[in-house]
C-alpha positions in Angstrom: 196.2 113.0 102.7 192.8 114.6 103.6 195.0 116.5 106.4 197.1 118.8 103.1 196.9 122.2 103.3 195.6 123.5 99.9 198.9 125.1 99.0 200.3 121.2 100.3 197.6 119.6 97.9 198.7 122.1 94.8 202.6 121.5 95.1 201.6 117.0 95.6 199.4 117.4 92.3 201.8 119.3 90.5 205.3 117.4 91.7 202.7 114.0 91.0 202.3 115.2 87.1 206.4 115.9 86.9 208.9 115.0 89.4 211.7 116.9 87.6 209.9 120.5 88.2 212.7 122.7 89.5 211.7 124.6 92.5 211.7 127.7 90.4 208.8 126.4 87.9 207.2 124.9 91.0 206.8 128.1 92.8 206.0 130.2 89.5 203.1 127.2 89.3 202.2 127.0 93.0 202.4 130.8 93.2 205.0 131.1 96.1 208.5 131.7 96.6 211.5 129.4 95.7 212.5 129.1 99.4 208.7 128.6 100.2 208.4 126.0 97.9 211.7 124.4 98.9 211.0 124.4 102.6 207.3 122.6 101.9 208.4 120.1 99.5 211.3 119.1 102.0 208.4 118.9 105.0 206.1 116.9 102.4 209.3 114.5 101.8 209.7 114.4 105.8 206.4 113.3 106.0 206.2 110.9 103.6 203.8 112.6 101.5 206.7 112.4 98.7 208.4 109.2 99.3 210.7 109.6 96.0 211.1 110.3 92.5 211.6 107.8 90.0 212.3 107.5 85.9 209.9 105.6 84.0 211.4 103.4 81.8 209.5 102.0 78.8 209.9 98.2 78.9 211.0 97.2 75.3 213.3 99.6 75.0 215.4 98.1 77.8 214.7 94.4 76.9 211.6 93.6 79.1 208.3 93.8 77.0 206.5 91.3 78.4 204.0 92.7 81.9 201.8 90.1 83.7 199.9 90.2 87.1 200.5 86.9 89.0 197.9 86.1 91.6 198.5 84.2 94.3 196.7 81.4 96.3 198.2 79.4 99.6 198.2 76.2 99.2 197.9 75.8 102.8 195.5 78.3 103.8 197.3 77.7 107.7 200.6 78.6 105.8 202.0 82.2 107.6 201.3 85.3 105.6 204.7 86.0 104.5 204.5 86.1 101.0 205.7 89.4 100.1 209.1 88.5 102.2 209.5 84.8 100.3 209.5 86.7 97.3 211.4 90.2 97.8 214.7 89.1 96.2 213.1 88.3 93.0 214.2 91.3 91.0 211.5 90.8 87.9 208.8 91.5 90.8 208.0 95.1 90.3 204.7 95.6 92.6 203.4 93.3 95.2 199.7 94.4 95.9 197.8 92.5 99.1 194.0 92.0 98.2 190.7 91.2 99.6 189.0 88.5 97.3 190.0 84.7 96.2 194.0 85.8 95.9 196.3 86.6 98.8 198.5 89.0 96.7 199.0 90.4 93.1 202.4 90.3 91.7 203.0 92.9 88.5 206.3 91.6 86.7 208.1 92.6 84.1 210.2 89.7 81.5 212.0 89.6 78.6 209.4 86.8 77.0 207.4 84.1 77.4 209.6 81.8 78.6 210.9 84.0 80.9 207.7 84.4 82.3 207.3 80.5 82.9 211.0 80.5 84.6 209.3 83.2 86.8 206.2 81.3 87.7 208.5 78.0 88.7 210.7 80.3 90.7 207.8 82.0 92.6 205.5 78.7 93.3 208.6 77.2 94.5 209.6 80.3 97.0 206.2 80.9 98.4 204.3 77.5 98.2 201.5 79.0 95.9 199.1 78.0 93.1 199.0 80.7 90.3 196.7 82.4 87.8 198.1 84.5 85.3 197.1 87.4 83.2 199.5 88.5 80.8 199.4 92.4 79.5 198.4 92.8 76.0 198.8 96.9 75.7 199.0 99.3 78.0 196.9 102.4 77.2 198.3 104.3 80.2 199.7 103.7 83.4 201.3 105.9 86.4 198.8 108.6 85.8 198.9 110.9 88.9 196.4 110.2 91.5 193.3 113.1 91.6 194.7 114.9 94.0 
């Protein structure tokens, strides 16, 4: 992202901080035109500077209070690295993060308890052939804060 023209960088930090700007309060913000903004924001989306907008939803208040990282370990250290593709059609999966260090991957999930968590950990040793460690999320202070742009 080093290659953003500042203009580029300004419209990212602000879109970043609220994905629902209209173009009018982004160019008012940006200081440029509506059609100037429009036209830069579709190039950034062409680009895949902006790959989307999304709601946040606040996990107890649709039934799913409960957030854990999973880490995973191969069993078989020989096994193929296909992890993230054993495990894409489990919907309680939100993030799948490859890491450098003792793990292979971190899974961040999202259940509706305890025991829903254990169903998850059966179900995602038995897809990808993994041993486990588990860190369950007490509070989250904050979260999706928009990267320093």
């Amino acid at each position: 992202m080093s290659d953003l023209e500042p203009i580029d960088r300004a419209i990212v930090r602000e879109l970043a901080g609220d994905g629902r700007l209209s173009f009018t309060d982004l160019a008012e913000r940006v200081g440029l035109s509506v059609s100037a903004v429009h036209q830069r924001v579709r190039r950034l989306e062409q680009r895949g500077v902006v790959r989307g907008y999304a709601a946040r939803l606040d996990g107890d208040q649709i039934g799913l209070p409960l957030t854990a990282f999973i880490s995973l370990t191969p069993i078989d250290p020989a096994a193929p690295d296909d992890y993230p593709r054993r495990l894409e059609h489990i919907p309680q999966i939100e993030a799948c993060y490859s890491v450098a260090g003792d793990e292979s991957y971190i899974l961040r999930v999202r259940v509706a308890s305890p025991a829903a968590l254990e169903e998850l950990l059966r179900q995602v040793r038995e897809a990808a052939n993994v041993s486990t460690r588990t860190t369950v999320v007490l509070s989250t202070p904050f979260e999706d804060r928009p990267p320093a742009v």
